[in-house]
ZABADREN-766460 format. One record per residue: residue in one letter; x, y, z of N, C-alpha, C, O in turn. Coordinates in steps of 0.02 Angstrom, whole numbers, plus 50000, padded with zeros to 5 digits. Example, Ala and Ser with C-alpha at 12.3 -4.5 7.8 and 13.67 -1.06 7.14 Angstrom:
// ZABADREN-766460
a506604971650390506154977550390506604983550390507124983450423/s506424988850354506844994750357506455000250394506705005750402/
END
This chain:
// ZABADREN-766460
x555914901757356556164896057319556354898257248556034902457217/x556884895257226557274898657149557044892357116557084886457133/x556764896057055556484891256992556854892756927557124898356924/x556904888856875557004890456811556604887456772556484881456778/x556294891756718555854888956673556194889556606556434894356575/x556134882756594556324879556533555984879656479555714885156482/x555824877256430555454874756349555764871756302556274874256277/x555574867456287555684862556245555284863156178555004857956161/x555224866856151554894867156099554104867956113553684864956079/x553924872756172553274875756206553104868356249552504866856249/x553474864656277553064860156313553724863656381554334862856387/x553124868256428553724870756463553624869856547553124870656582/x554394867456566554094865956653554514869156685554994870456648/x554604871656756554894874156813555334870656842555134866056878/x555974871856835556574866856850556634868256932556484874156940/x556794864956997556894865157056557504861957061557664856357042/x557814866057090558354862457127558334859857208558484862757260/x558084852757193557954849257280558434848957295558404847357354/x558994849557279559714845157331559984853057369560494853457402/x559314861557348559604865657365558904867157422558914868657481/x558584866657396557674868157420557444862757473557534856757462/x557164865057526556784862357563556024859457549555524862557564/x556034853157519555484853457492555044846857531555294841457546/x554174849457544554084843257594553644837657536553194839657499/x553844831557538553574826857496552994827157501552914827657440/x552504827357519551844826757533551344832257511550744831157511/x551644839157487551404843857459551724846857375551614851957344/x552184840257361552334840257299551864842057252551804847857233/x551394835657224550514836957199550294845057202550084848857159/x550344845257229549954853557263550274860157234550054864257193/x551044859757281551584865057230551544863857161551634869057129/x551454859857133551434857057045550854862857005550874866956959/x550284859857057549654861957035549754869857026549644873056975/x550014872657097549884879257103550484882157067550294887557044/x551114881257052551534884457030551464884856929551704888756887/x550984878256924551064877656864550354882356824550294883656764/x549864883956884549274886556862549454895556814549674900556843/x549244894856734549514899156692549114905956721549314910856690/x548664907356767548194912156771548634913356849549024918056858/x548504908956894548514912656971549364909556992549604910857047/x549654906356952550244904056944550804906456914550754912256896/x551594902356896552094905156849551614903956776551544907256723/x551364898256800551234895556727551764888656668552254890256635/x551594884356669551904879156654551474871956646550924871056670/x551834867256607551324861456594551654855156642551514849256631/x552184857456707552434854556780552774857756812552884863856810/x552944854056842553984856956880553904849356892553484844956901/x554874851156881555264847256872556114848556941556564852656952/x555964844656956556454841557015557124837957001557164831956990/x557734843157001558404843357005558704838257076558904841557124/x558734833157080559014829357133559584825257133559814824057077/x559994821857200560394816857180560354810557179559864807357198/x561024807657149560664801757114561214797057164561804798657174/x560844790457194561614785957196561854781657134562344777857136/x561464782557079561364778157019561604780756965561844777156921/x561584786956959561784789956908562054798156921562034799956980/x562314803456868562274810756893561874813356947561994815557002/x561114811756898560574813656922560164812656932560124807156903/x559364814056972558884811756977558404814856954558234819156995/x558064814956905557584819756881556654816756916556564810656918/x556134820956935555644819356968555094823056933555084829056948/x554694821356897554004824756862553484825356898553264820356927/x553084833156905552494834756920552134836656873552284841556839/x551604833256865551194838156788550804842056828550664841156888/x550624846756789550184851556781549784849456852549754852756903/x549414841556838548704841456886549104839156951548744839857001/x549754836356966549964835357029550314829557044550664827557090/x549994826356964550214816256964550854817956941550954823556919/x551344813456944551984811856960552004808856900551474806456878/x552684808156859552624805156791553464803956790553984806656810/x553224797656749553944791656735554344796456705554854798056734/x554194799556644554864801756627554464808256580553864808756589/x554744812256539554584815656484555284819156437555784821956460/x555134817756374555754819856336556074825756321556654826856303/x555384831056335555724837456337556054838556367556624839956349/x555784838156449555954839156519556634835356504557034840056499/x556984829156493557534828456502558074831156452558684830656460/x557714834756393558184839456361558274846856410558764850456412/x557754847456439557764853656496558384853156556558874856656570/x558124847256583558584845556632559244846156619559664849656647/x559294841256559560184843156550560324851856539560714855456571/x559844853856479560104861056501560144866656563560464871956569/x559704863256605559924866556679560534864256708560874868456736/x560734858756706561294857256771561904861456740562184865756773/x562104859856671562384863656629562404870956642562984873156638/x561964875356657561994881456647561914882556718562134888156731/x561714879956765561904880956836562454879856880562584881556938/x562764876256831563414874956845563554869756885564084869856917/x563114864656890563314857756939563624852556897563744847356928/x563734852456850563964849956821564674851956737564824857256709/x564764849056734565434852856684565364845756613565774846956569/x564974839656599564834836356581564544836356529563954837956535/x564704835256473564004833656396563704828356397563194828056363/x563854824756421563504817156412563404813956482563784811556523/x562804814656479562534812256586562254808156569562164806356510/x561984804856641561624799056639561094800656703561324799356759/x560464802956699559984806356728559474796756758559354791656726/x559374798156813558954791756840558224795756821558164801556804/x557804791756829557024792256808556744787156835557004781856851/x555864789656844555694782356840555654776256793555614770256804/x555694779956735555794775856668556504772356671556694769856618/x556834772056714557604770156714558084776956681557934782956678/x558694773356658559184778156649559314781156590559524778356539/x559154788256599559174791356513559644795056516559794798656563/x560124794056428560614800056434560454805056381560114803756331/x560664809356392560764815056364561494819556330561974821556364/x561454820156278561974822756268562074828856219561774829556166/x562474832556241562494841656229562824844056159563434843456152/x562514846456115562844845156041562684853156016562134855756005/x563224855456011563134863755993562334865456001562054865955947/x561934866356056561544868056061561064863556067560804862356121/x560924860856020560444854756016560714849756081561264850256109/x560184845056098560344839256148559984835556106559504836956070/x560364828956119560284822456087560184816456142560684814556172/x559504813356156559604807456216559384803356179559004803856131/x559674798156205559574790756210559134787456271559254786756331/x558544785656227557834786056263557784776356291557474773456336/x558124774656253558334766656273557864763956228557714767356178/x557574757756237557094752956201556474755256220556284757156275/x556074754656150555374754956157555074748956196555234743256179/x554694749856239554084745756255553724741956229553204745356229/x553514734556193553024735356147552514728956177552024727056145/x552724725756246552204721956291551514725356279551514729156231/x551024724856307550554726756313550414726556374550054730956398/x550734720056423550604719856476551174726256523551204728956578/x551334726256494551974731056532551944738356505552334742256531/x551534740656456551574749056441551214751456502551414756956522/x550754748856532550144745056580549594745156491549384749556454/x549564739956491548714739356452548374732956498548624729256541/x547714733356471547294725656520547464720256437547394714156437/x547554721956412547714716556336548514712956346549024715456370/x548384706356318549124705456303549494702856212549254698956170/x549854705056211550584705756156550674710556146550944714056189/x550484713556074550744719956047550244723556019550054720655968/x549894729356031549364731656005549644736755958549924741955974/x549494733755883549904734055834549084738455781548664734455761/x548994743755770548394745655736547684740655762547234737055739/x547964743755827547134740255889546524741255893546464742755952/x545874741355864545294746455874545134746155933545114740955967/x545014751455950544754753856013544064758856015544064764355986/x543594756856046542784759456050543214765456102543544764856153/x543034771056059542614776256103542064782756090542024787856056/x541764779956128540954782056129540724778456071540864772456074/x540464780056026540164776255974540534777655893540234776955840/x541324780055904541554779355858542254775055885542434774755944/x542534772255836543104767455837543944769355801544084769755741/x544344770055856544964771955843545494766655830545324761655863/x545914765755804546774761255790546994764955819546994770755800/x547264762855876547844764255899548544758555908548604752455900/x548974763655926549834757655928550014760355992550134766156008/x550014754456031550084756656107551094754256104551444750156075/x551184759556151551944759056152552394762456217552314768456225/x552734759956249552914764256309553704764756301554124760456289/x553764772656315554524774956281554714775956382554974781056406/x554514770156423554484772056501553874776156523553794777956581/x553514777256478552764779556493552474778556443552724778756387/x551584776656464551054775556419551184779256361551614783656364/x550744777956287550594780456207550254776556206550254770656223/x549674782556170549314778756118549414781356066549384787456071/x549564779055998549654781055948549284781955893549374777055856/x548804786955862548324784555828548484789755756548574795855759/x548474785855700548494789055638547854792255615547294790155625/x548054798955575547494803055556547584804355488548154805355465/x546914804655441547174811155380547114816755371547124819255315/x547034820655438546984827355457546894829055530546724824555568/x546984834155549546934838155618546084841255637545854844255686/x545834839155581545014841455587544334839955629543754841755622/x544674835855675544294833355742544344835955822544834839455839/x544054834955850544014837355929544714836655969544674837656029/x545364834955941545874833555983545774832356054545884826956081/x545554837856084545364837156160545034834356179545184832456235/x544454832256158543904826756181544004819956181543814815456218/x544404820356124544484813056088545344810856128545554805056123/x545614814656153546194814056185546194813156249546674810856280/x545594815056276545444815556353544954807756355544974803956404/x544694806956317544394802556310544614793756322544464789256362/x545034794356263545854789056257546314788056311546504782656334/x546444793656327546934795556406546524789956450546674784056457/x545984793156478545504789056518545024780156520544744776656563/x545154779956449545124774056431545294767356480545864765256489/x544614764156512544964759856541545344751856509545314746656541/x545644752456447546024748556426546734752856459547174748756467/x546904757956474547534760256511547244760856580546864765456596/x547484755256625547204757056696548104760356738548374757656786/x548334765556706548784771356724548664775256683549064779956684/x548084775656628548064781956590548604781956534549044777656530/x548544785656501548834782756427549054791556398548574795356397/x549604793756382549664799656319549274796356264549114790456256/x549104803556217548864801056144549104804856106549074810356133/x549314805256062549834805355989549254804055934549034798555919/x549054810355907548914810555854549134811855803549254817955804/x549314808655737549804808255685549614808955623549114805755608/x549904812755574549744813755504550334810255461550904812555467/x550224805755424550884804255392550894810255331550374811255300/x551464813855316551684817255282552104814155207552104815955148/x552364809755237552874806655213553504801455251553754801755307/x553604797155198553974791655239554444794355287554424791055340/x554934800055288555114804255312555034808855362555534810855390/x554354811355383554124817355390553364813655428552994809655398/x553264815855492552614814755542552484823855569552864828055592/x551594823855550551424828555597551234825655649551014819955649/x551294829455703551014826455753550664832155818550994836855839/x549964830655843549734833155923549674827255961549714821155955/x549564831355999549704826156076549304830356134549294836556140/x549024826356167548574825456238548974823856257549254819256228/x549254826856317549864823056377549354819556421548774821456417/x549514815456456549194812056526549204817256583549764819256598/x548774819356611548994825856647549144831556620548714835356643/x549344833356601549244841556560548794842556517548554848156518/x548574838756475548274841956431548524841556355548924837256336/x548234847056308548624848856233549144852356264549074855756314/x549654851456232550304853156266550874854556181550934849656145/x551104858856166551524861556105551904856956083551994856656022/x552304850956137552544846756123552604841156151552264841856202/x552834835256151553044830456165553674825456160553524822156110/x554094823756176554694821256177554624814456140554724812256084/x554294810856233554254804756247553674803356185553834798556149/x552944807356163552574805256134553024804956050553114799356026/x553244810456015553724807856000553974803255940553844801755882/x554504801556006554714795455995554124789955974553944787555920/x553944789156030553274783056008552994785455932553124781755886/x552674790655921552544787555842553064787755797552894786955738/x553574788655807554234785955777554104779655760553944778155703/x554174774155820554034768055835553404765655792553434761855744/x552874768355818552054765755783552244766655692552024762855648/x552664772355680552644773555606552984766355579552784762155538/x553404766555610553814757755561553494751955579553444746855544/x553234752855640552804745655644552064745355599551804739855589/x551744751855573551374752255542551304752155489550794751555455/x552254753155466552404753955391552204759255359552124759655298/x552104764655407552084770655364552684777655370552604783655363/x553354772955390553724779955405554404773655406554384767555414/x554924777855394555514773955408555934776355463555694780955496/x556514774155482556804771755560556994781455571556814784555621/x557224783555534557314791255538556784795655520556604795455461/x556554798955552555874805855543556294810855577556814810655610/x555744817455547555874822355602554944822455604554504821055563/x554944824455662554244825155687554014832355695554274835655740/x553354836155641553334843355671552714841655721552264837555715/x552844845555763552584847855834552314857755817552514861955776/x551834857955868551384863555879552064867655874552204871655829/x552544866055939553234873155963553734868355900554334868155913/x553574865755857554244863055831554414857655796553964853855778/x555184856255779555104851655743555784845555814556044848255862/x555874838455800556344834355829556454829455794556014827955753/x556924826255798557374822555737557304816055784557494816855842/x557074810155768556794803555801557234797255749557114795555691/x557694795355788557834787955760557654781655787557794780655847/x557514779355770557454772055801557794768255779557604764555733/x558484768155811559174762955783559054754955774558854750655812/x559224755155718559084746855713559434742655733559234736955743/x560114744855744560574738155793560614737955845560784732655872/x560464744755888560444744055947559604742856007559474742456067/x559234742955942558484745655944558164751655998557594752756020/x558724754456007558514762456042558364765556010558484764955950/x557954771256039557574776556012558054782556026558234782956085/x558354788155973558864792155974558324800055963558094801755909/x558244803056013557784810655986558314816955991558564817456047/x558454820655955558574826655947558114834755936557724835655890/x558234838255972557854844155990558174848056038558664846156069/x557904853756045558094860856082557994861256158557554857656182/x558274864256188557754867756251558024873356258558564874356231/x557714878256294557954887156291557554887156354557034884556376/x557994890956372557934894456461557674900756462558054905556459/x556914901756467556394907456463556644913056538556884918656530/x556564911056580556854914256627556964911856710556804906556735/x557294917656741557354913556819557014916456866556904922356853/x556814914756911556514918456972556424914957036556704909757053/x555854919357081556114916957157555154915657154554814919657122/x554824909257195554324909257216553984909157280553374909157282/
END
């Protein structure tokens, strides 16, 4: 089977081409697990599934790391577009990729890709939370200390929680949140430093992977959490572990606009 591995600013997955590969649904989970394992594996934080669409170009399909299947992710669809592109199924800058998150486009800009991530989420009942309106600087118990978070779904769970430093357990406290049964689908967490009205640091716990270099979809969301919190305005760039991405959140159209890289590490046969 022919793979390409992608990166998005170190959040990196295994591109498949299904509409070429024999692939059996039922051992999806499994191939994920094992192709993505960094030790007895290629190594990767999924694979990612090249398919067709009757809806759009394309169909893009997420495996994380542990096997679960995921609505969408922002790297991965800066990845994607740079595969069809460079594999040649396409001749197109501006696609329209199906997801489970619905329809995201992407579009090809001297190097950089630019998508249009659509409207933020900001139900509560619908990011999945068990709360309802807008959990707008929410405390949330865990274990015996108490977090704010800004729950937000860019087509998949966030939690968004502001920090004044990186000087805590990330992983514990991320795995922790993830699992949280106020997200009964599990939740990303976005940990955030305001820098400046301008300017977000940010880590991230993916749902399923883990600490992961980057995040797209997470992101965007504290894009979102920053103006609803009033601590950031509608344009940031966000630095990330692999990087930095340029996050708007348009005010007339109220889409979320991200800009960032992806680079094609290499190809092979598994």
């Amino acid at each position: 089977m022919k793979f390409v591995k992608i990166h998005g600013l170190g959040n990196d997955y295994l591109f498949i081409n299904a509409m070429e590969e024999k692939l059996d649904e039922k051992e999806l989970p499994e191939l994920a697990r094992k192709m993505s394992d960094r030790h007895f594996g290629i190594g990767s934080d999924g694979i990612i599934l090249v398919d067709k669409s009757d809806k759009a170009d394309f169909k893009m399909r997420i495996f994380n790391s542990d096997g679960s299947e995921a609505e969408m992710c922002g790297n991965g669809v800066r990845g994607f577009a740079r595969y069809v592109v460079d594999q040649g199924l396409t001749e197109k800058k501006e696609l329209e990729i199906e997801t489970l998150a619905g329809i995201i486009k992407p579009k090809i800009l001297n190097g950089m890709i630019k998508v249009d991530m659509g409207e933020p989420i900001l139900d509560a009942e619908k990011i999945p939370t068990t709360e309802k309106g807008e959990l707008v600087n929410f405390p949330l118990e865990v274990g015996e200390k108490c977090y704010n978070i800004t729950a937000v779904s860019m087509g998949n769970p966030h939690a968004v929680v502001f920090v004044d430093s990186f000087n805590f357990p990330v992983s514990r406290i991320g795995k922790a949140i993830e699992e949280h049964k106020l997200f009964p689908q599990k939740t990303n967490v976005e940990f955030i430093e305001v820098i400046n009205d301008k300017e977000l640091g940010m880590q991230v716990w993916e749902r399923g992977a883990g600490v992961t270099m980057a995040c797209g979809t997470g992101a965007c969301a504290a894009a979102v959490a920053g103006v609803l919190n009033k601590k950031s305005g509608r344009k940031v760039t966000v630095h990330l572990i692999g990087g930095d991405l340029e996050i708007e959140w348009n005010e007339k159209d109220n889409h979320v606009y991200m800009t960032g890289p992806a680079e094609i590490v290499f190809t092979g046969e598994y």
